[in-house]
N, C-alpha and C positions, 0 to 999 in steps of 0.2 A: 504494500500500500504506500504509494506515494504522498510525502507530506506537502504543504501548502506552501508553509514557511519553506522560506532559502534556510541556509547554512549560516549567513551574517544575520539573520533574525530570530537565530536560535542563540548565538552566539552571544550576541549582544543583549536578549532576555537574559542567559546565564549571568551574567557579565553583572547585570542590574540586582538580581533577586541576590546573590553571593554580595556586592555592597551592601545591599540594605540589611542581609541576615548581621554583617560583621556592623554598622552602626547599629542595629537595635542590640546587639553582644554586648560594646561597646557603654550603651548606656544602662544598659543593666550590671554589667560586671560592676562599673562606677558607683550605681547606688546602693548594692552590697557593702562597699565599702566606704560608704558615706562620703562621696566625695564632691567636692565645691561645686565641679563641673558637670554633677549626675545631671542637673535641670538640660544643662547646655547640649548636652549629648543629646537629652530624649527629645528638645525640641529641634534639632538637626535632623534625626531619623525620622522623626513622622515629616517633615520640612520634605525631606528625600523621596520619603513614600511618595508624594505627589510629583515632585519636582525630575526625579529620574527616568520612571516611563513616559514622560512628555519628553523630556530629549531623548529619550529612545526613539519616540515615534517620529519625533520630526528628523533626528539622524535619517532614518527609513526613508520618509518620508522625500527628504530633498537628493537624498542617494538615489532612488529612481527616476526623480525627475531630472537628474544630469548623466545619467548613464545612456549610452548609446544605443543600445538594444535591451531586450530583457532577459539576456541569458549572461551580460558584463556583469552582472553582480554577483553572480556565483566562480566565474572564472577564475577570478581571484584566493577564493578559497579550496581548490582543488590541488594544489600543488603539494 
């Protein structure tokens, strides 16, 4: 079964969830140990939750409207 998604829009899903897993880590490890910056941390991660699939998708997004055909954005990731 062939998947929908390219190769750079899996990639770059992983890419995004693996950030956001290591800040909300991040701000949790923090407020276990009561630390000044715990607020700081957990409003950058939920900040992130929003802010990173919006550049992912527009990443995507402008990547297809400059690519020349629509098999260029996978060629790249074949090697």
């Amino acid at each position: 079964m062939k998947s929908k998604y390219t190769k750079k829009q899996r990639v770059l899903a992983i890419l995004g969830i693996i950030l956001l897993v290591g800040l909300y880590l991040a701000a949790l490890i923090a407020s276990f140990f009561n630390s000044p910056t715990a607020q700081g941390f957990l409003c950058s991660a939920l900040f992130c939750t929003f802010f990173i699939p919006i550049v992912i998708y527009l990443l995507q997004f402008f990547a297809k409207k400059n690519s020349s055909s629509p098999d260029d954005d996978d060629k790249s990731f074949r090697k």
